[in-house]
Structures are given as structure tokens and as C-alpha cells.
PyMOL Python script that loads the backbone (N, CA, C, O; Angstrom):
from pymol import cmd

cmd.read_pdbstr("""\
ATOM      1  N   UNK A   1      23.275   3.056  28.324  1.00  0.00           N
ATOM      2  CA  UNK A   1      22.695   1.904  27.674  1.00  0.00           C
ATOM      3  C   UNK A   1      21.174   2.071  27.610  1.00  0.00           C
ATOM      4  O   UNK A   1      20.517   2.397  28.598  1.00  0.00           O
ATOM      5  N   UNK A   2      20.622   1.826  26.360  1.00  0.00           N
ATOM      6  CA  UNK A   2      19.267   2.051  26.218  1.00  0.00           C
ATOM      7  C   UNK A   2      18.420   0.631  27.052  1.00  0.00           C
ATOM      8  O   UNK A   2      18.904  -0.500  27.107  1.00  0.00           O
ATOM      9  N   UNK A   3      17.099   1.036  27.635  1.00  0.00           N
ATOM     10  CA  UNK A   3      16.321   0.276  28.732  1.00  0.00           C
ATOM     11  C   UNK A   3      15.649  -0.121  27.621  1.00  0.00           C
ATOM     12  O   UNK A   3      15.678   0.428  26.520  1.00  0.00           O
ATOM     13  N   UNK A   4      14.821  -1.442  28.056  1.00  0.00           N
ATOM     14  CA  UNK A   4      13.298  -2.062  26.862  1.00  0.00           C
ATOM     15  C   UNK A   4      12.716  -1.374  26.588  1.00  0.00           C
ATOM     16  O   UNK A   4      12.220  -1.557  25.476  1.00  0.00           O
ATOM     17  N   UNK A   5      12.243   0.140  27.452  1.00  0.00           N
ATOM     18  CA  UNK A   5      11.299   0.812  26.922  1.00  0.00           C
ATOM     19  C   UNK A   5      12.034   1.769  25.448  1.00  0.00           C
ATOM     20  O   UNK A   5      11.280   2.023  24.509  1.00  0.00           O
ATOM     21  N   UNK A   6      13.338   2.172  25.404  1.00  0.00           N
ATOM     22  CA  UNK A   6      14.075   2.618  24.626  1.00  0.00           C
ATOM     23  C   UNK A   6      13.796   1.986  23.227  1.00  0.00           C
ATOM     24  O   UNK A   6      13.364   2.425  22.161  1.00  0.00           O
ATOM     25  N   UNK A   7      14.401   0.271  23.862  1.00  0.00           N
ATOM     26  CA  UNK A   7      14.255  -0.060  22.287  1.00  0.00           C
ATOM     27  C   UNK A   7      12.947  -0.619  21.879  1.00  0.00           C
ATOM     28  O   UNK A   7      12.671  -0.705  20.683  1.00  0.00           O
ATOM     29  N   UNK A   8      12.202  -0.969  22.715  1.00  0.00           N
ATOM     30  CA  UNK A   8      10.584  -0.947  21.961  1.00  0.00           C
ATOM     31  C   UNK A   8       9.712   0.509  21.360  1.00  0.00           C
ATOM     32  O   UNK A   8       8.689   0.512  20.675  1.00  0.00           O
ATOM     33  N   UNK A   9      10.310   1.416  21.749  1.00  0.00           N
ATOM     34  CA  UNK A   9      10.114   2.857  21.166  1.00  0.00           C
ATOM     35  C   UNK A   9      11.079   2.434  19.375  1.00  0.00           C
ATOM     36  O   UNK A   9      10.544   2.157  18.301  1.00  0.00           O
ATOM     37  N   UNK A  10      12.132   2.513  19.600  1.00  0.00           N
ATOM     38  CA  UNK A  10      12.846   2.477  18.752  1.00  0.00           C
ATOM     39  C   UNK A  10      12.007   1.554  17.548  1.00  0.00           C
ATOM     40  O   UNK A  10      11.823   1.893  16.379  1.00  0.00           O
ATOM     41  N   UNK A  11      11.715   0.719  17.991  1.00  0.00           N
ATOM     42  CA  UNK A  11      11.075  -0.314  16.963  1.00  0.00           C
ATOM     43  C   UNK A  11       9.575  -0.412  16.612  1.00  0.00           C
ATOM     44  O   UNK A  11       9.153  -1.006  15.619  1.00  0.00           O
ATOM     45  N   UNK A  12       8.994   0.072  17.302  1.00  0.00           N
ATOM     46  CA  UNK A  12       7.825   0.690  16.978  1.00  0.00           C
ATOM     47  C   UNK A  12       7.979   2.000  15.947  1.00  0.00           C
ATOM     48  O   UNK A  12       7.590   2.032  14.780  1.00  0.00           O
ATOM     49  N   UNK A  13       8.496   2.828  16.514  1.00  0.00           N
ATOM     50  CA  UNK A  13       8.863   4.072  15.197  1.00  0.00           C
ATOM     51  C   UNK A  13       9.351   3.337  13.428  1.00  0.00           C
ATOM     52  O   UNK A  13       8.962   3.708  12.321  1.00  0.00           O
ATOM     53  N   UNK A  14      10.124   2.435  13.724  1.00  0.00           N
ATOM     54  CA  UNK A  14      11.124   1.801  12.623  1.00  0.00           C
ATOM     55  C   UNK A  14       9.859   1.140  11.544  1.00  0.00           C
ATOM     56  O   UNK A  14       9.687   1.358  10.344  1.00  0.00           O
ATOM     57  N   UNK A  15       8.890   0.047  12.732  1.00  0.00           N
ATOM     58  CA  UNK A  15       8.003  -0.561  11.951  1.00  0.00           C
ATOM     59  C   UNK A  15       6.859   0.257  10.975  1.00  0.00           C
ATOM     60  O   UNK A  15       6.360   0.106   9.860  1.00  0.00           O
ATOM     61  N   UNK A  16       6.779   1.084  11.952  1.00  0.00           N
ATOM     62  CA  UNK A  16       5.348   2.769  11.523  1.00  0.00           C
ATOM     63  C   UNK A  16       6.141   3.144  10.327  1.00  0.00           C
ATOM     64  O   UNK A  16       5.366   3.169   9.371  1.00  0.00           O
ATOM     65  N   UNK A  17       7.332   3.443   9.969  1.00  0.00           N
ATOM     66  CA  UNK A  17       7.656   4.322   8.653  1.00  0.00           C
ATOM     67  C   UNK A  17       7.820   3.179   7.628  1.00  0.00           C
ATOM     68  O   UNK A  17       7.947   3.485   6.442  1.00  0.00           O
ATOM     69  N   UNK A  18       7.827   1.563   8.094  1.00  0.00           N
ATOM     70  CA  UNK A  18       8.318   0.867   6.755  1.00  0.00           C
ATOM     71  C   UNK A  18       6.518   0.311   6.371  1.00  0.00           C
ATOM     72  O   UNK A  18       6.338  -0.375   5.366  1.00  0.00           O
ATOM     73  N   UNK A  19       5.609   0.604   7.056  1.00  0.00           N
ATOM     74  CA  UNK A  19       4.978   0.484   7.002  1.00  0.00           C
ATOM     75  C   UNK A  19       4.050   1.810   6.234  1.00  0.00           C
ATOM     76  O   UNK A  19       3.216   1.541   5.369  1.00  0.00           O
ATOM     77  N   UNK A  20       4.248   2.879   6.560  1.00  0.00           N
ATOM     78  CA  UNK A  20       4.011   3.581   5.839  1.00  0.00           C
ATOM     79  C   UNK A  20       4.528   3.664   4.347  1.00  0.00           C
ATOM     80  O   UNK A  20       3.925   3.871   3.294  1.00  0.00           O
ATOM     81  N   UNK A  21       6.131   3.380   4.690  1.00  0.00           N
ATOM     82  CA  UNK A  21       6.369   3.562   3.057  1.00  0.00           C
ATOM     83  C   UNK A  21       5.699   2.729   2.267  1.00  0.00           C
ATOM     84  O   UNK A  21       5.094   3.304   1.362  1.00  0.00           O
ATOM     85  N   UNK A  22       5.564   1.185   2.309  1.00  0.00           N
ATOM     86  CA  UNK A  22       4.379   0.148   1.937  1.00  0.00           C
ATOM     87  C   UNK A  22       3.448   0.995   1.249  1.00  0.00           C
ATOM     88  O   UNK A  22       3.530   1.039   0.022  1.00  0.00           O
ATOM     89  N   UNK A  23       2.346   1.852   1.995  1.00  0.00           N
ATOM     90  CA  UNK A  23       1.200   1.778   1.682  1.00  0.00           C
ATOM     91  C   UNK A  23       1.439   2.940   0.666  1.00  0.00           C
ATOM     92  O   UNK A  23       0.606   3.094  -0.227  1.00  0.00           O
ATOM     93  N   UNK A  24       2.537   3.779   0.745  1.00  0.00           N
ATOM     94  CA  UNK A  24       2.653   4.489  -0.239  1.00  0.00           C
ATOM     95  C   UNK A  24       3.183   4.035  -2.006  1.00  0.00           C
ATOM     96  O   UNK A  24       3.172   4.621  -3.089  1.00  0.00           O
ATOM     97  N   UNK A  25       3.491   3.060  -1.651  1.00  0.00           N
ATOM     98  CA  UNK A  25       4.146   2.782  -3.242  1.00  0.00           C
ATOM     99  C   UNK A  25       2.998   1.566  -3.415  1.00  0.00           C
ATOM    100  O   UNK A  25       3.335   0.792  -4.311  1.00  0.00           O
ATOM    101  N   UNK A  26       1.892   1.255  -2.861  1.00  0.00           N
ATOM    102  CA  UNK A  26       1.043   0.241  -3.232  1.00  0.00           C
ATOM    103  C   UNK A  26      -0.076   0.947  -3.623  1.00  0.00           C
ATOM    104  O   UNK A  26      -0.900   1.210  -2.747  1.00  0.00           O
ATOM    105  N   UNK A  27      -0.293   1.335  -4.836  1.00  0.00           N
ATOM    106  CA  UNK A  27      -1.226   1.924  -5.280  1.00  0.00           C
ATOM    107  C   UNK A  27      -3.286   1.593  -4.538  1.00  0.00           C
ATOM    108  O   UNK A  27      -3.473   0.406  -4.803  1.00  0.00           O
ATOM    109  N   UNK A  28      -3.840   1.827  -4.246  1.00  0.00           N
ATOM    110  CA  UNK A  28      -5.163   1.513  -3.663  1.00  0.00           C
ATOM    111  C   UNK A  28      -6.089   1.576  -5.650  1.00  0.00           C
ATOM    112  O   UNK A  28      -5.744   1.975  -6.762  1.00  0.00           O
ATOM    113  N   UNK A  29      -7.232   0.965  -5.087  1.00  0.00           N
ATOM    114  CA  UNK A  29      -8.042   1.266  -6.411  1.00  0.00           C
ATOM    115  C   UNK A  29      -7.754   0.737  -7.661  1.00  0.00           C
ATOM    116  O   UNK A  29      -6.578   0.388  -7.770  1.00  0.00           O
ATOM    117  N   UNK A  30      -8.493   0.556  -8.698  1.00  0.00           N
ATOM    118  CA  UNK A  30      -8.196   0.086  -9.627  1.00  0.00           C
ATOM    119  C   UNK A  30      -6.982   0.438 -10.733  1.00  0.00           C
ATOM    120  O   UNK A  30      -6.696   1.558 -11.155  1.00  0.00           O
ATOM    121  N   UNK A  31      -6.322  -0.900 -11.097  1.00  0.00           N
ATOM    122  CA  UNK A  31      -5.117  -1.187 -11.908  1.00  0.00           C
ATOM    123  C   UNK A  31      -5.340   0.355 -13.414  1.00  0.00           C
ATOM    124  O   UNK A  31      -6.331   0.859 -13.941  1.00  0.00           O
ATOM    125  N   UNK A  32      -3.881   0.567 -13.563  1.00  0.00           N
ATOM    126  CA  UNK A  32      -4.260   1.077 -14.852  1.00  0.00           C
ATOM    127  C   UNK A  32      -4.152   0.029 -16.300  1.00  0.00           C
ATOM    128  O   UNK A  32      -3.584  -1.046 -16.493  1.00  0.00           O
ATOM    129  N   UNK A  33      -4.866   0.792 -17.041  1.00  0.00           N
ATOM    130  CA  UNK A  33      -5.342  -0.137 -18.086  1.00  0.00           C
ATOM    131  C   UNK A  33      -5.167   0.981 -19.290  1.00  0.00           C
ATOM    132  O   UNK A  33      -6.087   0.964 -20.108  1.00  0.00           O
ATOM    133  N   UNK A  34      -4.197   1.879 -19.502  1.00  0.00           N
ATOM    134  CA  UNK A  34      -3.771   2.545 -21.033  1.00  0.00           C
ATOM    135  C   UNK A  34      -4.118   3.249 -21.040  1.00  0.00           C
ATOM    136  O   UNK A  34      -3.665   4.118 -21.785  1.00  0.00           O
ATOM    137  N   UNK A  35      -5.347   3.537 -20.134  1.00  0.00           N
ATOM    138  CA  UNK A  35      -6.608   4.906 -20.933  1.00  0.00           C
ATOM    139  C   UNK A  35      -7.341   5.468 -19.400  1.00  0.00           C
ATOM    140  O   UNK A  35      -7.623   4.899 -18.346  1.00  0.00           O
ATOM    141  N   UNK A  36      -7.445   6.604 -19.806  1.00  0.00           N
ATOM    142  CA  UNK A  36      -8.499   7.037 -18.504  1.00  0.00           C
ATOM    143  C   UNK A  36      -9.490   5.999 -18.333  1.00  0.00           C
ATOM    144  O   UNK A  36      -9.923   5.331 -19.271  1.00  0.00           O
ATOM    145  N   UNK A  37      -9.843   5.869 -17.135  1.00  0.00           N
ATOM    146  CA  UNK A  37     -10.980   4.981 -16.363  1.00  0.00           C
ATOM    147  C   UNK A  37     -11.459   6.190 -16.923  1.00  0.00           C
ATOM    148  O   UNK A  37     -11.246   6.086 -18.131  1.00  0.00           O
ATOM    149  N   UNK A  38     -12.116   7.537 -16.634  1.00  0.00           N
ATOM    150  CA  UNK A  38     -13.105   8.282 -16.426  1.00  0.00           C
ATOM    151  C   UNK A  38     -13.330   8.622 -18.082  1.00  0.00           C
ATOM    152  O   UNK A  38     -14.538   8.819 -18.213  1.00  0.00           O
ATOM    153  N   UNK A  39     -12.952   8.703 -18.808  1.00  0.00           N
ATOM    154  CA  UNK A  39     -13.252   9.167 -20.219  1.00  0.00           C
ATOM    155  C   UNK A  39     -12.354   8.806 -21.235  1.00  0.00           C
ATOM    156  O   UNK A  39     -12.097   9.579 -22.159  1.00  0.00           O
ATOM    157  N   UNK A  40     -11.811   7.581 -21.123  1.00  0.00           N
ATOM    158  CA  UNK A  40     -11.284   6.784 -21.773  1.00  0.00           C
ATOM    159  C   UNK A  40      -9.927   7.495 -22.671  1.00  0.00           C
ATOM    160  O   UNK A  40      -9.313   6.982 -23.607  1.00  0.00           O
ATOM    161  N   UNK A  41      -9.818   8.183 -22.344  1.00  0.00           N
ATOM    162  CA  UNK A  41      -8.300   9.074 -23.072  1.00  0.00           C
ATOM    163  C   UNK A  41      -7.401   8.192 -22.647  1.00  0.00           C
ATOM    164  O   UNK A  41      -7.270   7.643 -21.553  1.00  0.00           O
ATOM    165  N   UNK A  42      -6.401   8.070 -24.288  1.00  0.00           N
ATOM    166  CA  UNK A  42      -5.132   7.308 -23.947  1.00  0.00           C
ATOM    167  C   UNK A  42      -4.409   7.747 -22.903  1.00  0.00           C
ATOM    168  O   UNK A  42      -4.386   8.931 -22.567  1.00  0.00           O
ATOM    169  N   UNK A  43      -3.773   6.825 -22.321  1.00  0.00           N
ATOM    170  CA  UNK A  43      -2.990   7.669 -21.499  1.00  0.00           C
ATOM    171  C   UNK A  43      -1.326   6.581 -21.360  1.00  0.00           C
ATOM    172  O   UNK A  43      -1.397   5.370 -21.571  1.00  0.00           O
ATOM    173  N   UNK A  44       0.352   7.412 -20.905  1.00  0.00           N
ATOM    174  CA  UNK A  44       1.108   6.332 -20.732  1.00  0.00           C
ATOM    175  C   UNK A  44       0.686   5.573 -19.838  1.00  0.00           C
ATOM    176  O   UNK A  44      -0.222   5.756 -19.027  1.00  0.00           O
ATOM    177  N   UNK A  45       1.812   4.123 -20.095  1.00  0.00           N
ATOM    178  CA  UNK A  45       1.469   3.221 -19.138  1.00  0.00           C
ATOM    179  C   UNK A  45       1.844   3.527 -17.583  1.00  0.00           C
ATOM    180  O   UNK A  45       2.904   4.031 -17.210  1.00  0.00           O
ATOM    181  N   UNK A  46       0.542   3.040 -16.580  1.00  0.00           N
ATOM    182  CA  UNK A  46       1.033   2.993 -15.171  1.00  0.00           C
ATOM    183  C   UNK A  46      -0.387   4.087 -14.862  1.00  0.00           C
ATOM    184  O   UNK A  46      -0.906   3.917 -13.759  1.00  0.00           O
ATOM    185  N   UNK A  47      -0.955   5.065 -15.674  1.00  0.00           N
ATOM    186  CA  UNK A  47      -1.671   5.943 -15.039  1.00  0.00           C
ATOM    187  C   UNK A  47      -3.300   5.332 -15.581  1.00  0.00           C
ATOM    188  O   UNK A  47      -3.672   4.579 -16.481  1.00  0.00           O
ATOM    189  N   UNK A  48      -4.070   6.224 -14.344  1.00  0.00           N
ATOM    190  CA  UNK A  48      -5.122   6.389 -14.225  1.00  0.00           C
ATOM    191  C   UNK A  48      -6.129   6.683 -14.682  1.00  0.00           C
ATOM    192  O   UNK A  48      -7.110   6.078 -15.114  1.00  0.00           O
ATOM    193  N   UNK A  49      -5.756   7.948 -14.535  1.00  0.00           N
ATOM    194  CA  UNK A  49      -6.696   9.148 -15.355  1.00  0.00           C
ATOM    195  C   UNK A  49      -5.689  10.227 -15.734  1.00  0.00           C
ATOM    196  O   UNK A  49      -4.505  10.417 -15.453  1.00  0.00           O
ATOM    197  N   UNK A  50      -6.736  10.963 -16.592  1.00  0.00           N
ATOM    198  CA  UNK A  50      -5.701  12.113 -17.194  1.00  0.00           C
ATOM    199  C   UNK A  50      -6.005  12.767 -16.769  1.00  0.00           C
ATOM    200  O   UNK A  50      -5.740  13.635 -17.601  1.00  0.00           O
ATOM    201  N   UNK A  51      -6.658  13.505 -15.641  1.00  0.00           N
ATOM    202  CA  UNK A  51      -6.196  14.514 -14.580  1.00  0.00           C
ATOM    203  C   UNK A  51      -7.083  14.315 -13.715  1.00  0.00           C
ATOM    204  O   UNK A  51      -7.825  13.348 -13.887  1.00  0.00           O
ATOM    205  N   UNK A  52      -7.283  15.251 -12.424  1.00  0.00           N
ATOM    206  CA  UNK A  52      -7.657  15.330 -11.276  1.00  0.00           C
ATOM    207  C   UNK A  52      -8.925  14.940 -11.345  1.00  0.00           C
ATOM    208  O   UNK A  52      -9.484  14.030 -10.732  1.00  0.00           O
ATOM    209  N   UNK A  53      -9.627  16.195 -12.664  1.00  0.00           N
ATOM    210  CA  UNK A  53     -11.330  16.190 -12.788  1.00  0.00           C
ATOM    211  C   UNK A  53     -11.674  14.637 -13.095  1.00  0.00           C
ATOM    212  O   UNK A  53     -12.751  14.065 -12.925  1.00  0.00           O
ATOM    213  N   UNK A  54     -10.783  14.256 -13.461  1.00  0.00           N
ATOM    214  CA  UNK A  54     -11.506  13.140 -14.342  1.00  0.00           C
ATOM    215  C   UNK A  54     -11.491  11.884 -12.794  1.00  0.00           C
ATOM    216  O   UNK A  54     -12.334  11.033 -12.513  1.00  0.00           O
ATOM    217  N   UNK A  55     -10.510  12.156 -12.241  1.00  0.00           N
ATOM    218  CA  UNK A  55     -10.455  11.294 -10.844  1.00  0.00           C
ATOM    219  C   UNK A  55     -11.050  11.721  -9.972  1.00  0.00           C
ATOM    220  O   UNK A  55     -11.859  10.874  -9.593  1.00  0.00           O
ATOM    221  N   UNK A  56     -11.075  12.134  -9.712  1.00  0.00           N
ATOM    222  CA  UNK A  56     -12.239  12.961  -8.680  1.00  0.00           C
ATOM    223  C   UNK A  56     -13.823  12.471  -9.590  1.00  0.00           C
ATOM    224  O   UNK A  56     -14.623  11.546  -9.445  1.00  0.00           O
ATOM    225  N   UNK A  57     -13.754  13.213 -10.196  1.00  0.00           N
ATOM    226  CA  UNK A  57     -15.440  12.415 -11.052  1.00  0.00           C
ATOM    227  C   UNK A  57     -15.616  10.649 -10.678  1.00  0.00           C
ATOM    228  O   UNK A  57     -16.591  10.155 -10.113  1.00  0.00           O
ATOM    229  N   UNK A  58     -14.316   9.859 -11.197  1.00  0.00           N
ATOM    230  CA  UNK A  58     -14.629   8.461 -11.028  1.00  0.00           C
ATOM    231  C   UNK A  58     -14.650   8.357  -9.583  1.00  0.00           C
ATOM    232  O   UNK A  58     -15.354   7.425  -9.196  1.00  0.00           O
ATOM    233  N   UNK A  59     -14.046   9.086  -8.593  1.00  0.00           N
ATOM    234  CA  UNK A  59     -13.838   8.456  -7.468  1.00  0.00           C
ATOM    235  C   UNK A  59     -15.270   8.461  -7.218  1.00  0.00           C
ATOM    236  O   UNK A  59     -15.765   7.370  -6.933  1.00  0.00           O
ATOM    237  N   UNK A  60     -16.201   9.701  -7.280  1.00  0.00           N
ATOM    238  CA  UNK A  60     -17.833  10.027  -6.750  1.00  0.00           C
ATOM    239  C   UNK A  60     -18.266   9.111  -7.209  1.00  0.00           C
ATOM    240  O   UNK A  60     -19.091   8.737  -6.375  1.00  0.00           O
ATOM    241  N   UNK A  61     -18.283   8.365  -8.107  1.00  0.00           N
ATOM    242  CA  UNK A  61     -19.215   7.460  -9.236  1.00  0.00           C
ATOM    243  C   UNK A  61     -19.525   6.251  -8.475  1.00  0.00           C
ATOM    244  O   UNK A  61     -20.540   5.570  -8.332  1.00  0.00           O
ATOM    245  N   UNK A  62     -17.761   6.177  -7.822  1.00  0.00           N
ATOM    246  CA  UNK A  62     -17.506   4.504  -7.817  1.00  0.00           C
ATOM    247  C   UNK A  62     -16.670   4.512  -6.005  1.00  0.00           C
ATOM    248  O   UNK A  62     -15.511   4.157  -5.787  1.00  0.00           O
ATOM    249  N   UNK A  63     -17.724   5.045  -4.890  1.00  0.00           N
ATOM    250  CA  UNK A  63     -17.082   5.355  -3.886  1.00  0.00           C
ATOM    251  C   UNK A  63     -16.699   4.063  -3.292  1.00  0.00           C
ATOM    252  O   UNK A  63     -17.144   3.012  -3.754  1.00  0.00           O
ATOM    253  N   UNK A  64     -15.818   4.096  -2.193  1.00  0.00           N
ATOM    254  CA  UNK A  64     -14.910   2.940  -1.802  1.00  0.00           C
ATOM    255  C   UNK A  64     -13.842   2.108  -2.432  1.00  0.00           C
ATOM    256  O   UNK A  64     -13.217   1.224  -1.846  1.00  0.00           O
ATOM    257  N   UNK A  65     -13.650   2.552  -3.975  1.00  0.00           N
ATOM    258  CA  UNK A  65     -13.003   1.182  -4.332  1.00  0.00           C
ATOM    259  C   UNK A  65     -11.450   2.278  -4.707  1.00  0.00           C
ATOM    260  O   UNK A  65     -10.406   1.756  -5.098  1.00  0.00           O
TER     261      UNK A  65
END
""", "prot")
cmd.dss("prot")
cmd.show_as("cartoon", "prot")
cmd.util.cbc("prot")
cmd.orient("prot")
């Protein structure tokens, strides 16, 4: 039979990964809006930028957000 320390392990681990998964599907930074933030290229809906350079460039521009 598992002791308190068992299942407070247990549930600590459980909370850490649903918590992680969270922060992974919650995008950080600004919403997309159709078009590159960094050089305004259309882009489909849901994205950012149209590639790395161009994110990486906005991220330097506009640090913290």
C-alpha cells in the first residue's frame, strides 16, 4: 500500500505535466493577425511570422512580450 509520501509524489508529478501541457498549447506573445508581425507577408490563419528570421528579428525589436 502506497504511504502519503507515495501519493503526494504521485500528485505532484501528475500536476507538473498538466501543467506543463497548459503552457504548451497557450501560445505566449502576440495574437496572430493574417500576416507576418515582422514584414507583413500574408500568412494562413493561426501564424505569426513567416519564418524564424522574421521571429527572431521581431522578438529583438520587441523584447519581453
Amino acid at each position: 500500500m502506497a504511504d502519503q509520501i507515495d501519493i503526494a509524489q504521485e500528485r505532484e508529478q501528475t500536476d507538473t505535466a498538466r501543467a506543463i501541457n497548459a503552457a504548451r498549447r497557450a501560445p505566449s506573445g502576440p495574437a496572430a493577425q493574417g500576416s507576418c508581425l515582422h514584414c507583413d507577408m500574408p500568412l494562413d490563419e493561426g501564424r505569426r511570422w513567416c519564418d524564424a528570421a522574421c521571429r527572431d528579428d521581431w522578438q529583438r525589436e520587441h523584447p519581453g512580450q
